[in-house]
N, C-alpha and C positions, 0 to 999 in steps of 0.2 A: 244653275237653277237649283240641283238640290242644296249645296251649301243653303241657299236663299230661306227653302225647307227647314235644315235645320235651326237654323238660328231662329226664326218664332216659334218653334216647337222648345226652345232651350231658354231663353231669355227671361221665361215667365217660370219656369220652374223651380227654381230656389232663388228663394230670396229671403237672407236672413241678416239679423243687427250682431256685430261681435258684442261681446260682454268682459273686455279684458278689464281685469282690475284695476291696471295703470291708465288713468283717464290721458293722460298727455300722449304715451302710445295709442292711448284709441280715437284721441281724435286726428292725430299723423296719420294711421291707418285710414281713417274713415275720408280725410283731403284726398288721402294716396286712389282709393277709390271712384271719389267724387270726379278726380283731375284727371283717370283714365277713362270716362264715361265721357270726356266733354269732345260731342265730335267734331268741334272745332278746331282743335290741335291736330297737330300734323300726326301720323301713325307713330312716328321714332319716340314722339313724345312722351305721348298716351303708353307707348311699352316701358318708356323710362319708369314713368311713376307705376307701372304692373311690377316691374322688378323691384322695385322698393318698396313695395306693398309686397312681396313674395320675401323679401330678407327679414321683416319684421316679425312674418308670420312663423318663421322657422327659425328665428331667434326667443321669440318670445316663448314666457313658461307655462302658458295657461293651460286650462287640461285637454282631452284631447277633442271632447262635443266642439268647443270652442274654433279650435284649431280647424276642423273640421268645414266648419262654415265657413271661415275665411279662403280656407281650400277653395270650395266652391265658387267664392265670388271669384277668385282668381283663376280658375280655369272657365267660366262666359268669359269675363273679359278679353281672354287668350283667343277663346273662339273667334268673337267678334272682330277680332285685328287678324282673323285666318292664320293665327301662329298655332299650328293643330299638333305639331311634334311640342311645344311646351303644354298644351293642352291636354294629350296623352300623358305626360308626365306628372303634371298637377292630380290627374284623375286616378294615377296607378299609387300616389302617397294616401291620397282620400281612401281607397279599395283597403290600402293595407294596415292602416291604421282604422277604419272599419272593422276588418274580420278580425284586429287582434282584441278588440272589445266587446267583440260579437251585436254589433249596431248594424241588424237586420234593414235597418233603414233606409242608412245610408250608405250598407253597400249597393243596396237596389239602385240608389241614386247613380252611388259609382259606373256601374255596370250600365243605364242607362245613357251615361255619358261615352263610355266606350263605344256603345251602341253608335253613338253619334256620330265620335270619330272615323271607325269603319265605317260608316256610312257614306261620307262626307270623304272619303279615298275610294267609292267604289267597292269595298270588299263584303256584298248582300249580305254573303253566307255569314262571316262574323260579325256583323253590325246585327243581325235576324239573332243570332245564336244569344246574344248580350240581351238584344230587347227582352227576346222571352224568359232570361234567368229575371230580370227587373220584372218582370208582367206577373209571373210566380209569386216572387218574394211581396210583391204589393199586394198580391189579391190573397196572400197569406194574411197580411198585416192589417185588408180592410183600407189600406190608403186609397178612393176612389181617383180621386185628383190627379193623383203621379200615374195609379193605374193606368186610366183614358189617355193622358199624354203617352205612355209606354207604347198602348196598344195600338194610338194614332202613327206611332213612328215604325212598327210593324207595316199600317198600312202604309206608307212612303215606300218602305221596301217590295212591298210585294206591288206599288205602281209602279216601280223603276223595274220591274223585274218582267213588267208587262202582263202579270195576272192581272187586270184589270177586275173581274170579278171578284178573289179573293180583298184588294183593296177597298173595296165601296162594299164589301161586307164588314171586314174589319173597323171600316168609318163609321157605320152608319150603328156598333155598337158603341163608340165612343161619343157619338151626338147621343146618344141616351143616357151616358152618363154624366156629360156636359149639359143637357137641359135640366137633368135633379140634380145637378150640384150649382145650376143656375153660372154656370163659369162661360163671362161672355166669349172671353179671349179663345178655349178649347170650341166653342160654336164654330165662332169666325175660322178656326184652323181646320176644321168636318167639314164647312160648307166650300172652303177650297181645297180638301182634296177629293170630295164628290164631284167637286168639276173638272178636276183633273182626269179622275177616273172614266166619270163620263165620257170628258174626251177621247182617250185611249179607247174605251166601247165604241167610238162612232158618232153618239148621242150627243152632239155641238148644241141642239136647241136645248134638249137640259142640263149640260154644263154651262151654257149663259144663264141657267134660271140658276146655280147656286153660285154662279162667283157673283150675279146682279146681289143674292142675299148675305153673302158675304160682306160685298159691298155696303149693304146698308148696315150689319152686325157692328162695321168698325163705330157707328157714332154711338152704341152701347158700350163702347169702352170705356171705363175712364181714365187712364192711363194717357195724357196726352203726348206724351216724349216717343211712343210705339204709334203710333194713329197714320204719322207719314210714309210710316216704314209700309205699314199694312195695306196701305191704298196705293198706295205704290206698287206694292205685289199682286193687289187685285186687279189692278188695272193692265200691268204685264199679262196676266193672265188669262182677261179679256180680249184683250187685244192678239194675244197669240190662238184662240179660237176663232178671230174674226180671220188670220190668216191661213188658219187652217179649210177655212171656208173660201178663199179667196174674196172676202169683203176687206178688199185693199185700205178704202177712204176710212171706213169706221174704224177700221184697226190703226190707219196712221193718227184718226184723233184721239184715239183712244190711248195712243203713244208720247202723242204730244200733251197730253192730258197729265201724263205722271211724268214726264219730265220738268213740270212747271215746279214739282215739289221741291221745296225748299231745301240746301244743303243738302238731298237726295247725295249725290258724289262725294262728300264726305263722311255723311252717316253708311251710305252701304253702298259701296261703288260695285260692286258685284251687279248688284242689281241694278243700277244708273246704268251701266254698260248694257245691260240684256234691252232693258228700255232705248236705250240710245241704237242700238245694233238694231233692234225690232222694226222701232221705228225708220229707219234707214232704210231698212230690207223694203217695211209698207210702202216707201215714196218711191223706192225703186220699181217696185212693182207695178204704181201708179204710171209712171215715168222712167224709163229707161235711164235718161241723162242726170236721174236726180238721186241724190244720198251718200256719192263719193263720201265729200269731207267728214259725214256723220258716221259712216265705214270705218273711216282711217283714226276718226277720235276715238271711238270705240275699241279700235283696234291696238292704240297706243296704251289706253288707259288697263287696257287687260294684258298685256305686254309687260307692264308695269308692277301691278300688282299679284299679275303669274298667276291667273284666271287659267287654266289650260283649256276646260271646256269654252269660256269663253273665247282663248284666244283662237280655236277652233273653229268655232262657226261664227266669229269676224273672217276669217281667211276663206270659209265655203262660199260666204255670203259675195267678200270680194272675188273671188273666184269667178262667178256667176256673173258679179257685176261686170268684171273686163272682159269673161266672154263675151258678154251682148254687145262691149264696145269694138269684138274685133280685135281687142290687144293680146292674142292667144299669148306671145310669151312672159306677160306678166299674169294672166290666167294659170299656166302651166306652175312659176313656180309659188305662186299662196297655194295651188290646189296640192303641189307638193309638200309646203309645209304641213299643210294641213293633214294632208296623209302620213305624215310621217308622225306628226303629236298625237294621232287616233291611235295608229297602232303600238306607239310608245304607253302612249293610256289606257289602249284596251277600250277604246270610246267606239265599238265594233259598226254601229249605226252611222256613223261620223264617217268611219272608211269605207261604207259601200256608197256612200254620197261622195267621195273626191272617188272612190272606181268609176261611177255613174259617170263624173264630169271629165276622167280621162277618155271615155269613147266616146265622146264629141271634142277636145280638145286636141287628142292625136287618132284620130280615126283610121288611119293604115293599122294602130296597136285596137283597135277597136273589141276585134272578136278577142283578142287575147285578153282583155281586162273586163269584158260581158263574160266571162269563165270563171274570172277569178269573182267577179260579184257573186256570181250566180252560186259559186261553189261555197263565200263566205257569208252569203244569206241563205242557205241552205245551214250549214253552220251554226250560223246564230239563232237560224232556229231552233235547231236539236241541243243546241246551249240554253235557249231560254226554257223550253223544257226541263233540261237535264237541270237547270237551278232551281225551278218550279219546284221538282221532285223535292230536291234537296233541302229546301225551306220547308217544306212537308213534313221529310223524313226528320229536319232536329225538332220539329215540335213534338211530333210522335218521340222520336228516341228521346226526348228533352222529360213527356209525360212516364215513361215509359221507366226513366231514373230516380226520378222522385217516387214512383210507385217503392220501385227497390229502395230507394231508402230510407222510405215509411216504415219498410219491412226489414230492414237494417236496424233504425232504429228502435225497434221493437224489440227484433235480438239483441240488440245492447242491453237495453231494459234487464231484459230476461236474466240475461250473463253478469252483468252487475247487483243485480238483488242475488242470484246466486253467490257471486264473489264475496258480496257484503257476509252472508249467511256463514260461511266460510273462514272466510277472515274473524266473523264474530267466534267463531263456534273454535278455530284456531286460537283465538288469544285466553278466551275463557278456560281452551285445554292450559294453554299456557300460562293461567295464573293459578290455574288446580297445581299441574309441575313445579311451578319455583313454589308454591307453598308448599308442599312434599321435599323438595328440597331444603327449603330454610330449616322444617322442621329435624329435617334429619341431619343439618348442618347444627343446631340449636342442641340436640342431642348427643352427638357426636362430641360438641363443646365442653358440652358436660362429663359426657366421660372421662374427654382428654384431662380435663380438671382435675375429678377424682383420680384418675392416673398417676395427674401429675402433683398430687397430694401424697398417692399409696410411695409412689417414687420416693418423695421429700421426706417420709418417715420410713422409708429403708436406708435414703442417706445418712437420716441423722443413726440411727441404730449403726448403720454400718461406720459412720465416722467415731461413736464412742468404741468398737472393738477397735478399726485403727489407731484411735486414740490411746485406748490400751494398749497395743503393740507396741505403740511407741514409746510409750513410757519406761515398758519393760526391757526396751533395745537401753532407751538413755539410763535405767537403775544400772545394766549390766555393765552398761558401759562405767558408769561411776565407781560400781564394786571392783571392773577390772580393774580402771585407772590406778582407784586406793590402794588395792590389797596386792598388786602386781606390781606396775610401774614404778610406784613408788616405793617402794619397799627395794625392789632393783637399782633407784636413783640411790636410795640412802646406802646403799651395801656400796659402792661406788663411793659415795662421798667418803664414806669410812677409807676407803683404800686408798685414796688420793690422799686422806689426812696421816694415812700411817707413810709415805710416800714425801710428804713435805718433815718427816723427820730427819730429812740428809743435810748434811752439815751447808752443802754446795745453797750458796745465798739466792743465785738464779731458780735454780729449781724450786726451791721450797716458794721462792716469789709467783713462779707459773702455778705450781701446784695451787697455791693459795685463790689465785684468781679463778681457777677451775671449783674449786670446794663452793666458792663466791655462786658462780653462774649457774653450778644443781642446783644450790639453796633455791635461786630464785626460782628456776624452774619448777623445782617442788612444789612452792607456793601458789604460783601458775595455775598448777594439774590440777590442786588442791581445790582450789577456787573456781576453778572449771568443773570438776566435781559436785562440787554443791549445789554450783546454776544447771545442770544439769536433771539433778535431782529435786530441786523447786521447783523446775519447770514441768515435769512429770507429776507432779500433784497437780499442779494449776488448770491443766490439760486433761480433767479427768472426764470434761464435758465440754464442745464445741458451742454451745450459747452463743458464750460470750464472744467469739470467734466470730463467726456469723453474722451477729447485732453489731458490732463492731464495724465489718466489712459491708452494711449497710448504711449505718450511720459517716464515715469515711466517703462510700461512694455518693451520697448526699450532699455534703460539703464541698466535694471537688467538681461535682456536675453540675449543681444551680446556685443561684446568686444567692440565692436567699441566706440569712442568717443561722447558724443552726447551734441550739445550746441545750445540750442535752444532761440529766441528771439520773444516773443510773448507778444502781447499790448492788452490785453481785457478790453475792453469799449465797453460803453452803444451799439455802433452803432453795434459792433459784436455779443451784444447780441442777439439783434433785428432780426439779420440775418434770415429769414426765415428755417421752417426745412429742404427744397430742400437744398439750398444752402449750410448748416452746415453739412447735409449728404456727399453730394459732396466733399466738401473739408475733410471733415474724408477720405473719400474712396481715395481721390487722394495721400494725406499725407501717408496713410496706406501702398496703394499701391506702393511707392515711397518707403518706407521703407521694405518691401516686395523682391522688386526687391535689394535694395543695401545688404541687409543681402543673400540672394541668388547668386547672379553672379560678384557683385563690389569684396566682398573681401577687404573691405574699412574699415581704422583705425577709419577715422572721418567724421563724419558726421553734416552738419547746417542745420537751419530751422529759418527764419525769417516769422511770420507772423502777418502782419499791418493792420488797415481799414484809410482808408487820400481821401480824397474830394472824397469821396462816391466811393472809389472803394476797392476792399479788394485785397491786395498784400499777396502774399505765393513764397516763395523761399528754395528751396531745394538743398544743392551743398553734394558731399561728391567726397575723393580724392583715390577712386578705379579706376579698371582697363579698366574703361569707354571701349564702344563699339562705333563701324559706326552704326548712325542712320536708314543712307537709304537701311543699309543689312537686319536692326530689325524693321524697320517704320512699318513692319504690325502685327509685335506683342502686343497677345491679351491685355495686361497689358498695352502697350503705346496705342493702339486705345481705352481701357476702359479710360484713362485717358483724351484725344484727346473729347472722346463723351462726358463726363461730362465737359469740357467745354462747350463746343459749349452748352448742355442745360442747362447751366448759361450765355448764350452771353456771355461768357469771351474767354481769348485769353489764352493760352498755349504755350511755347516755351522751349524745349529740348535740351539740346549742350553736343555734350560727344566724344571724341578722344579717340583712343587707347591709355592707360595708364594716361593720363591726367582726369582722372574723368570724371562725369557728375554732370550737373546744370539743375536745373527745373526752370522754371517761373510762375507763376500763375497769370493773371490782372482779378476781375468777379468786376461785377458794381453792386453796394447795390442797 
């Protein structure tokens, strides 16, 4: 019966069109759907095509809204064929891919289907806890629709739970928002659990007045594929007030009335059975000897499809049946099985009905099994209670959460506009710092510069005194060679030549070869001498040394061409250290810049001294730049500044692709 419950409470609930982009996959999809709806197919079938319609969905790439709905249609259809553990599983990928989008929607949706599940295994408490998280999230969002079904399916719980009041108040806020949202279907589902409810109250004559208007609600549907199912259940449900009344005859037509419905036992054999079982039970009623075989098909078909609460009260019903016939030992064991799938269920009402039937079935065990009823309806009272409470206390603790994290998220609020503040107020310190920094990094540059300028003209000063030292080491060494050495070879050569005056041929022969090899030697010393002391004028200034070992390191480190024309005389020796620095660094820096950004094959350098000025010329045939984009870079203003502290003049020319040219004029 409640399965029965859920499923018109769920069928009508989503209903949506996939929108995959690949038409050929969406309409495979949409067969795959159509072919598991057709209740004329066997069940193996109809799961066939669910799983085929489940690989497409988890294969395909579309996003995740998309994805989402097809979820949905595949976990009803799962419902509807009672495959409830794939159904749980379809619901927990929809739930998680929900909250990773944060789609308030349709985790509500999720969560209400959960609901279902527990529900639909007996478990109030988590089936209760799931509604109200969905009843929350909708009456946050304003979705009325999903709302009223949520709070409807509250009310199921708290009829199975046997608050009967709680329930027909929960209903009867859902038929109000069933009548303003004009939803025939949510009517039809209020006006039978009103008469359920009422039931449970006692109230049979006004549970017939709202399943008689249920009844009539179904032909405001229009939905004709649901119409069979619906009258079908209301008529179950009639019929099971008439035998709550003992009105046998109305209830067995009332029976026989909805099992005339068509493919009834294919579209929802759950229900077929309760009807078919009902009706049995009525003729029985009527007639002792009548309703066997409608027992045993009943019994078979829920056996089958593992109905447990059905297969249950087929077995009470038979039970009852073979007592009246006197068959106690086939009485005994359906009452057994029957008590053994209660309490394997927890179906608690179900086992004090097979206790009941064991003290009339073994009545010597009589008072012992009126003990154990009496003690587990006792029981089930302070249980139905104790769950009462407990559905109470999660809506209260349920409200009572959300309060706290209204007020959680308030303090977030709070702590994040502070963090932001923070963070703001942090990085602004930290862009004041690295600009204190740079500056002081930019300054520091600077000084290392002049440093390493003050440096560059101690080296030059200090390589003209080595310079001079050396000179003076190589004169002395020339004057020694001259004035000593040699003057000692020739005193020697004289003695050897007075030495070869001996008669003896040999002698005078060696001597001769000895006279021979000073000579040369002398000449040697002589000429070592000279380059000795040439080379000590040459070296009276590192310039050219320097310029040199520039132009050298030039040629051996880049490709480029390099052809350089350079005139050193006296006058550029003279050149002051400022001056000879300057044009290093400008030269430097000129070569600098072309091996970096020209990209240039060849490269010139003429540099002159003529009527007291010193000319420097630099061209090479790269990929020259606009002056006036680059005029303030560091390289051309370092260059720009070393003129002007030589009074000299500087002049720059460079076009796009046509190279650049330097000028240099400084006056000696």
């Amino acid at each position: 019966m409640k399965q029965i419950i859920i499923l018109f409470g769920l069928i009508f609930l989503v209903g949506c069109n996939s929108n995959e982009k690949n038409p050929v996959i969406r309409k495979k999809l949409d067969a795959y759907f159509e072919n598991s709806s057709n209740v004329n197919l066997d069940k193996e079938i109809r799961l066939k095509y669910i799983d085929s319609a489940k690989n497409i969905i988890q294969e395909a790439s579309e996003n995740d809204s998309i994805k989402i709905k097809n979820y949905f249609k595949l976990a009803n259809r799962y419902f509807i064929l009672l495959e409830y553990d794939k159904y749980k599983e379809t619901t927990t990928k929809i739930l998680n891919i929900s909250e990773s989008i944060n789609d308030s929607l349709n985790i509500a949706k999720a969560e209400y289907y959960l609901g279902d599940y527990y529900f639909s295994l007996s478990k109030n408490d988590s089936a209760y806890y799931y509604y109200l998280e969905a009843e929350k999230k909708y009456e946050t969002i304003q979705d009325k629709e999903n709302l009223a079904n949520t709070i409807l399916h509250k009310a199921y719980v708290l009829l199975y739970e046997k608050d009967f009041v709680g329930s027909e108040s929960e209903t009867i806020k859902v038929l109000n928002i069933a009548k303003e949202i004009n939803d025939n279907i949510l009517i039809y589902n209020c006006y039978v659990n009103l008469g359920s409810s009422l039931s449970g109250l006692g109230n049979y004559e006004k549970a017939l007045e709202y399943h008689q208007k249920s009844l009539l609600q179904i032909k405001k549907i229009e939905d004709e594929n649901y119409k069979p199912l619906f009258q079908a259940q209301t008529l179950n449900n009639i019929g099971f007030v008439y035998l709550s009344i003992n009105k046998f005859n109305e209830a067995s037509q009332i029976f026989e009335e909805g099992l005339k419905i068509n493919n009834l036992k294919e579209i929802q054999p759950v229900l077929y059975t309760s009807l078919l079982d009902n009706f049995a039970y009525s003729r029985f009623k009527i007639n002792k000897n009548e309703g066997l075989k409608d027992f045993q098909t009943a019994l078979a078909v829920r056996d089958e499809i593992d109905d447990v609460y059905g297969k249950i009260n087929s077995r009470i019903h038979l039970t009852e049946y073979y007592l009246s016939q006197n068959d106690t030992l086939k009485a005994i064991q359906l009452n057994s099985e029957a008590n053994k799938l209660a309490k394997e269920s927890h179906y608690n009402k179900e086992v004090l009905i097979t206790l009941d039937f064991y003290t009339k079935l073994i009545p010597e065990e009589g008072l012992s099994y009126a003990r154990d009823y009496i003690k587990l309806n006792d029981s089930l009272q302070k249980q139905e209670r104790a769950t009462r409470n407990k559905l109470a206390r999660i809506e209260f603790e349920t409200d009572e959460i959300i309060s706290e994290k209204e007020t959680l998220s308030n303090q977030r609020k709070i702590i994040l506009i502070m963090s932001l503040l923070i963070i703001s107020f942090g990085f602004l310190l930290y862009i004041i710092l690295y600009q204190r920094s740079k500056h002081k990094e930019l300054v520091f540059n600077q000084q290392q510069q002049e440093s390493n300028e003050e440096i560059y003209r101690l080296m030059l000063n200090n390589q003209e005194d080595i310079d001079e030292v050396r000179s003076n080491v190589k004169r002395n060494i020339a004057l020694e060679l001259h004035d000593n050495i040699l003057n000692r070879l020739a005193s020697t050569r004289l003695n050897l030549f007075a030495i070869s005056r001996r008669q003896d041929e040999e002698t005078i022969k060696k001597a001769l070869e000895h006279i021979d090899s000073i000579r040369v030697i002398e000449q040697e010393i002589r000429a070592f001498s000279h380059e000795l002391h040439r080379e000590s004028e040459i070296n009276k200034s590192n310039f050219k040394n320097i310029l040199e070992e520039l132009l050298k390191n030039q040629k051996e480190t880049y490709s480029a061409e390099c052809n350089c024309d350079i005139f050193f005389d006296e006058a550029m020796n003279n050149m002051s250290p400022e001056i000879k620095m300057n044009v290093y660094r400008i030269i430097q820096e000129a070569f600098n810049n072309i091996n970096k950004y020209a990209n240039a094959t060849k490269i010139g350098l003429a540099l002159d001294v003529d009527d007291g000025f010193l000319y420097l010329e630099i061209n090479d045939n790269g990929t020259g730049f606009n002056v006036k984009k680059v005029k303030n870079g560091i390289g051309l203003k370092n260059m720009k500044s070393r003129a002007e502290a030589m009074k000299g003049e500087i002049f720059i020319a460079s076009e796009k692709g046509k190279g650049t040219n330097i000028k240099l004029k400084i006056p000696l």
